[in-house]
N, C-alpha and C positions, 0 to 999 in steps of 0.2 A: 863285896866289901862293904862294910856298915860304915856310912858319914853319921859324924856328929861334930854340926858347926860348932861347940864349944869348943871343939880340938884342931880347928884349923890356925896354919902354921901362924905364930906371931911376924914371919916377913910379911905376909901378905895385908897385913894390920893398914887400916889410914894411917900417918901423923900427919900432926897440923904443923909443921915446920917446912915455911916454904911451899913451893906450888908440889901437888902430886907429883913424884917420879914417873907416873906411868900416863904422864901429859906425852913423853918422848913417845911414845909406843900408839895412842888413839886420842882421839879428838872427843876427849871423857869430858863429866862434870869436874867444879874445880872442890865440890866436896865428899871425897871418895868414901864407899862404908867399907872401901879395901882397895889393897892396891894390885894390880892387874900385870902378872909376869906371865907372859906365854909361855915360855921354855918352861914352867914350873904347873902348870897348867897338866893333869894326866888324864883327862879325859878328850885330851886334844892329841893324844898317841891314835886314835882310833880312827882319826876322822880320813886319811887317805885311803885305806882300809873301806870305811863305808859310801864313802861316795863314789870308790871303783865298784863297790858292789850294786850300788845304784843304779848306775851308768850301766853297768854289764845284763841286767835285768829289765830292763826298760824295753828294748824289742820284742822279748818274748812276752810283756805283758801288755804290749798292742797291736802284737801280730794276732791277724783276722785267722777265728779257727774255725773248725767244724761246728762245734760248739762251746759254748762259754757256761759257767757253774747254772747247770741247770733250776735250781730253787730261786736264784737270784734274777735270773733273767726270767723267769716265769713274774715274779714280781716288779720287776724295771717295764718289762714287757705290758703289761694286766694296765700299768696307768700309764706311760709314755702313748702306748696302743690307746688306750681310753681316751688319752687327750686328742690324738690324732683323726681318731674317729668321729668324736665329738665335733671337733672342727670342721671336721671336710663335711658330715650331714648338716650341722647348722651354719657356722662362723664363716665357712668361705664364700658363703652366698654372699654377703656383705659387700665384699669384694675390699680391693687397697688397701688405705690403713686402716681401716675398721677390721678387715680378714685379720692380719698380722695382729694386731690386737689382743682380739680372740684369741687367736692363736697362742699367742703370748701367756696372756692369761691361763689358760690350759697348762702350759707346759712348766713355768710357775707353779702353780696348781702341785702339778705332781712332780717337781722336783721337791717341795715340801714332804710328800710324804715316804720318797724316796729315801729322804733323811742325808744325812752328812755330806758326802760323797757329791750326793747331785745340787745340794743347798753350795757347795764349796763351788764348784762348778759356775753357777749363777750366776754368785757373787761376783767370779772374777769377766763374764762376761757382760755385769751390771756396771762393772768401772771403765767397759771398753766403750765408751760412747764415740762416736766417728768408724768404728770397726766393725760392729755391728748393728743390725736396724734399730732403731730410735725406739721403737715398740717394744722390742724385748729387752731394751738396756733399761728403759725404762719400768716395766715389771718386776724386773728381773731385782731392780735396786731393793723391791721389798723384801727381800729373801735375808739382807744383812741384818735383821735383827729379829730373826725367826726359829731361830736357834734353841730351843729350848736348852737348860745347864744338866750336869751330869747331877747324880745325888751328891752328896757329902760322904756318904759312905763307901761309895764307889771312887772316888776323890781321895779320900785317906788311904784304900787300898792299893791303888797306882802309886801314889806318893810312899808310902812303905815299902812295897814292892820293890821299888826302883833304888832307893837310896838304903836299904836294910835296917832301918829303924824306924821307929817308932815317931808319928808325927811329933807328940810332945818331947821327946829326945832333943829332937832339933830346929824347930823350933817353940819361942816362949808363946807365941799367938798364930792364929792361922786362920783368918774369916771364913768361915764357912758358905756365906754367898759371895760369887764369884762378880765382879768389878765387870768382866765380859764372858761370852761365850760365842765361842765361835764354832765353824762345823771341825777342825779337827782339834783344839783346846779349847780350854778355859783358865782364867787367868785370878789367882787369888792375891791377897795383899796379906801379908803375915810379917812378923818381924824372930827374926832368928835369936839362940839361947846368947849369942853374944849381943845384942842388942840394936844391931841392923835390922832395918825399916827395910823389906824388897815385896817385889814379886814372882809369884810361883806360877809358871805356865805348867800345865799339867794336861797329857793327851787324853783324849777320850778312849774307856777300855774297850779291847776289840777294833779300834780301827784302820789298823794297821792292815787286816785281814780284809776286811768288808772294803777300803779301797782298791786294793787286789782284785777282790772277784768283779768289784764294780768295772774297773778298768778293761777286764777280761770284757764284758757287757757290752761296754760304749765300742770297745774295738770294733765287738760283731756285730753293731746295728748301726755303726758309722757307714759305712758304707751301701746299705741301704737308704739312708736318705740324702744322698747326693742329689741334690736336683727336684729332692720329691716336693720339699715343701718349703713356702716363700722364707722363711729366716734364716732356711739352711743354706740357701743358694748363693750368698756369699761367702760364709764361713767357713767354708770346706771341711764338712764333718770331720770325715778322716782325720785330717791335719791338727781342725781341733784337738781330738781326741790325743794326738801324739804332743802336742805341745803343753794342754794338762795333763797327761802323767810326766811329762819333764817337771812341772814344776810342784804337783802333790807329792810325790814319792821323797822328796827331798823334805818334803816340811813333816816327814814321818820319823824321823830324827834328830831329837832338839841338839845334839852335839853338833849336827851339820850349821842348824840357827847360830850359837852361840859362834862356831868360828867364821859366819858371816857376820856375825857383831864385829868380832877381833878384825879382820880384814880391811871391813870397810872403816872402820877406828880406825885404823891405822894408814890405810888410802886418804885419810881427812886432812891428818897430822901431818902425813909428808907431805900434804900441797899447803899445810898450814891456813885450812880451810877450818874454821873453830867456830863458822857461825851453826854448825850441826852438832850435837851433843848424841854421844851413842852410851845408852847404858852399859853399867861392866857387866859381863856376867859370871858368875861367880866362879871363886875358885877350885870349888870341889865340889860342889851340888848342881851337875849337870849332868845327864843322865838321857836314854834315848827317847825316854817319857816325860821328862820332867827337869824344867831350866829355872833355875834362880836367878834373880837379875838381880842389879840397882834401881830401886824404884825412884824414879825422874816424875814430877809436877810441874803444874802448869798451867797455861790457859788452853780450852778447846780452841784448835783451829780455825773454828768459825765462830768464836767468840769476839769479832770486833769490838763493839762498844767495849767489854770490860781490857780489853789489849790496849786502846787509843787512850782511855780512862788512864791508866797504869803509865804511859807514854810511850809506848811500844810503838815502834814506825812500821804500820805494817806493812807498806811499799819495800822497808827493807827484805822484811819475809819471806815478799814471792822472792826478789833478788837472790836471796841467802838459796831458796829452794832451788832456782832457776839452775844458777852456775852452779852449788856444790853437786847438786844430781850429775849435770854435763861435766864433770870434770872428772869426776870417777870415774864415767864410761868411758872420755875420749880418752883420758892419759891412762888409765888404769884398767881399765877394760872391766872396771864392776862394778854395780850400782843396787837399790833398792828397788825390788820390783812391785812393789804394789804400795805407792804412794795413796792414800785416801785421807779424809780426813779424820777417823778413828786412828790411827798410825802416827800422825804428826800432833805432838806438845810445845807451843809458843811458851818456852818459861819468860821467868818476869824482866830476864836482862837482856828480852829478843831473840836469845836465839832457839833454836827449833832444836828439842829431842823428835828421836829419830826410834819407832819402835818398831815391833815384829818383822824380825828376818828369816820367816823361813820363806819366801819367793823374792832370791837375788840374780840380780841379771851377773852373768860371766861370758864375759868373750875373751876368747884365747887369741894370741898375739895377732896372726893374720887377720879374723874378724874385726880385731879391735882395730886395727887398722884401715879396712875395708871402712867401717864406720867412722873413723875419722876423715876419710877421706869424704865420705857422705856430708858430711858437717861443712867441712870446707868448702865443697862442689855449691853446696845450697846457699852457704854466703856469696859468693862469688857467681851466683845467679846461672851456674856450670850443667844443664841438661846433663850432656851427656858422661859428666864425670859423677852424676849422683846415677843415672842405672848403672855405668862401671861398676859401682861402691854397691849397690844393691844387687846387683848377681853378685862377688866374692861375697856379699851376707848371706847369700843361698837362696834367696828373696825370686830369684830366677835361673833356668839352667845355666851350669858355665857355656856353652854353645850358643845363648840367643843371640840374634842380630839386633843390636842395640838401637841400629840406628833404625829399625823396622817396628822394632818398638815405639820408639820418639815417633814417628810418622803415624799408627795406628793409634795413640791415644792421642795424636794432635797436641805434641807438647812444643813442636816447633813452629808454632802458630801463636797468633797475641790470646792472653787469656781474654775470654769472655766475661764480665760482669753479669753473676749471676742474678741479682735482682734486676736483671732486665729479660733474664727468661720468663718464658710461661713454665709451672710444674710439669706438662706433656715432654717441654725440651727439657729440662731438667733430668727429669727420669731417660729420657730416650740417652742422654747424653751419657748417666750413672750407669746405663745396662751395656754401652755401647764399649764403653772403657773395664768394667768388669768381664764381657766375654773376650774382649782382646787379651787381661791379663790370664784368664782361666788359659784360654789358645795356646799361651807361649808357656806354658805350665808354672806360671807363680805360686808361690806357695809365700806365708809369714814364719819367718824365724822368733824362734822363741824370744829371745834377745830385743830382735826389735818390732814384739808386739810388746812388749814389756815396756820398754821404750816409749814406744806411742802412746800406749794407754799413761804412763806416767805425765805423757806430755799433755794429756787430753784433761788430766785431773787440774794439771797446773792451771792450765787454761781457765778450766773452769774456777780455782783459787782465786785467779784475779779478779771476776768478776765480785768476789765478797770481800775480800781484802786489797785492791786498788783498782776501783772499775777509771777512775781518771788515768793511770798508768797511760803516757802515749810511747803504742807497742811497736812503733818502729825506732824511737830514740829508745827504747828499754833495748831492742836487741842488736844497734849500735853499740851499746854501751857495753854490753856484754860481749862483743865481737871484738869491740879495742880491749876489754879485759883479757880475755882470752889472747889476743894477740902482744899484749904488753908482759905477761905473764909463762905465757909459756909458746911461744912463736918461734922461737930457736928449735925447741924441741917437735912441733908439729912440723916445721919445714924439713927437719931433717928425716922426722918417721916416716913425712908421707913423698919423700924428694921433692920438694918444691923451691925456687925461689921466693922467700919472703919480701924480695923488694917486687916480683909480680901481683903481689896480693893487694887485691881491692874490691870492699865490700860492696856489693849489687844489692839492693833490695827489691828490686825489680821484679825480681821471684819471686820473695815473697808477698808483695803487694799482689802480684797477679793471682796468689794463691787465695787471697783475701778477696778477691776480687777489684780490687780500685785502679783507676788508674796509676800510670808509671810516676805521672807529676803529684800524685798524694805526699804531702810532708810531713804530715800527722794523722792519726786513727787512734783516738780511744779506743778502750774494752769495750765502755759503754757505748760508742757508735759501733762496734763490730756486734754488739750484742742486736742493736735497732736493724743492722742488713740482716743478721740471722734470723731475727723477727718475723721480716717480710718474706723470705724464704720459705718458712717454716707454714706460715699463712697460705703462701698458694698453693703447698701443699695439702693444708686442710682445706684447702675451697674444693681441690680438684678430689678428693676424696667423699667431701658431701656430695658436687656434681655427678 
């Protein structure tokens, strides 16, 4: 069927009388370049249809075979192998963090020439920092803008393809260099024949297929390096490999994106949470290649100076970030999975546009549960109610003995302050608590790796936009919100008495390592202990 926005419906139209209609439905801008009707929405007929076909294809394309497309794996092989090799005759002599380094580098290396698939890959373990080793998250982060863009030619041809017209049909301008590039789109800025300002995500051609065979690849040589080499031996290949095609095979269809727009719009609006702004996306120019949006501006995320300049609070910011993320997953069980600061726009009235949804987190009722339960347990300083909540997340078999657990990772012990170790206990302490959790067969759920690493970004947020934040009166505050706000409702999902509830920070101080009597912690002093952390580990690495 041939689109030509000149002929889309007049309801769909802005008017400037009064706030948007389609305020009721998402948590939009307040100046729409159209208005946003889902029931009238037809490229949102499709989308049960393609995410059961998703789901149903996902096994067979990370079940470990005989063999995986031979041409492809001959070349994944030629530099993965290269890198490996390289490594073990020179780089592991080194030894520690210098080995992993190397190592790193290498693999980096050739996931660049790998191209899309394994650059996508990187990425998302470049924003896992705390999940995986510091070495390769940090390598790994140069991969986000190494991208090279598709032609223009090849750009118009997708984009015709998919909508059956003629770029100039539909729209009046269309920039030919692309704003970003990433490994499965790129994203242009054009303005449509009716005179809306958006932007155009547009896939890259062929990748649809080359993820596939890739995926086919990582299955069959995940399992080979179990164990074999130091950056794998936390990550659990395998698992990795199952948890990214959960979340690439979905961004292979922009109608799945666009009703992760609509969704989480609409999860904002009914918690009446408006300091997130989710672009529309359009109402008939979306397509399995190619999504129009409402184009949203603003300031770069880590543009401080010009946000404070402007009067932008940016202590509100994280706040706005903090709770609207948690409020999604705990009452609605769905969230943005890959918070960075490319992703997030500070417009000039504070609040935060919210962009690229092809990796959203979803947990279905019981999960979403389990995870609220988790939330609870960890304010409430509850050991044993947060592994409860992390076995029903999958996190652990349903059979583990919980309290055998709690005993081998010594969580029923007073925490230690880690800057009073040496790096030898440090480390002994990291491998001592990793082989206990390999033991009982832990695994990461998608959901809340997604989770973490979101948290892991924030983390890091505060430190450029409120390092004076003091982060224990920040997650009291957030804790009486949560509880002032929706506490009826959390008492009754997860069976509790709400006049039992009393916040413990005890936990998380101890997680921080400080004592129980700490009142206050900056960012910036959490930032001085990880300092010294980090230091003994570089001492004990030159030693």
């Amino acid at each position: 069927m041939a689109h030509d926005a000149a002929t889309t419906d007049t309801d769909t139209r802005a008017t400037t009388d009064g706030p948007p209609a389609d305020l009721e439905v998402g948590s939009f801008s307040d100046h729409p370049p159209w208005i946003v009707d889902p029931a009238e929405m037809r490229w949102r007929r499709a989308v049960p249809a393609v995410r059961w076909v998703k789901r149903r294809e996902l096994p067979e394309l990370v079940r470990p075979r005989r063999l995986p497309p031979v041409r492809r794996l001959t070349r994944v092989a030629r530099h993965i192998g290269g890198a490996l090799v390289g490594w073990y005759v020179s780089g592991r002599r080194a030894g520690g963090s210098a080995s992993k380094r190397d190592l790193s580098r290498r693999l980096r290396i050739a996931a660049e020439r790998l191209g899309p698939t394994y650059i996508k890959l990187g990425q998302i373990i470049s924003s896992g920092e705390g999940l995986f080793p510091e070495e390769l998250v940090s390598e790994f982060q140069k991969l986000r803008d190494r991208v090279p863009p598709e032609s223009f030619g090849d750009v118009r041809a997708v984009v015709e393809s998919d909508l059956g017209s003629t770029l100039e049909a539909v729209f009046e301008r269309f920039d030919p260099e692309p704003v970003a590039a990433a490994s499965i789109a790129q994203v242009h800025r054009a303005r449509l024949r009716t005179g809306e300002d958006v932007v155009v995500k547009v896939q890259r051609p062929g990748i649809d297929r080359l993820v596939h065979d890739d995926l086919r690849v990582m299955a069959w040589l995940a399992p080979f390096l179990v164990g074999r080499i130091p950056v794998a031996a936390l990550a659990n290949p395998p698992a990795l490999v199952e948890l990214f095609a959960e979340t690439i095979t979905e961004e292979l269809d922009f109608r799945l994106e666009a009703e992760n727009m609509l969704d989480i719009a609409r999860c904002f609006a009914e918690l009446d949470q408006r300091g997130y702004v989710i672009p529309r996306p359009h109402p008939e120019l979306v397509t399995p290649r190619v999504l129009v949006m409402e184009r949203l501006d603003g300031f770069a995320f880590y543009d401080v100076e010009r946000m404070k300049e402007a009067g932008v609070d940016t202590e509100a910011v994280i706040r706005t970030g903090m709770i609207g993320f948690m409020e999604g997953a705990m009452i609605h069980g769905i969230f943005h999975g890959d918070l960075h600061g490319g992703n997030l726009v500070v417009m000039a009235d504070g609040r935060v546009a919210l962009l690229d949804f092809g990796i959203t987190g979803r947990m279905d009722e019981p999960r979403r549960l389990a995870f609220l339960r988790l939330q609870v347990a960890a304010s409430m300083n509850d050991i044993r109610g947060q592994m409860a909540a992390l076995r029903d997340l999958g996190a652990l078999p349903a059979d583990t003995d919980l309290d055998a657990v709690i005993r081998d990772l010594g969580l029923d012990r007073p925490p230690v302050d880690p800057t009073t170790m040496t790096a030898d206990e440090m480390v002994h302490e990291i491998q001592r608590a990793v082989k206990s959790l390999l033991a009982y067969g832990a695994r990461l759920p998608k959901e809340l790796m997604l989770f973490v690493k979101n948290m892991v970004f924030l983390d890091g947020a505060i430190a450029s936009l409120a390092p004076d934040l003091d982060l224990f009166a920040e997650i009291a505050h957030i804790s009486a919100y949560f509880a002032q706000t929706h506490g009826e409702r959390i008492a009754a999902d997860i069976g509790i008495d709400p006049r039992t509830y009393e916040l413990d920070l005890s936990g998380v101080k101890g997680s921080f390592g400080v004592d129980p009597t700490t009142e206050s912690l900056t960012y910036r002093d959490l930032q001085k202990r990880r300092e010294v952390i980090r230091s003994r580990f570089r001492e004990r690495a030159i030693d």
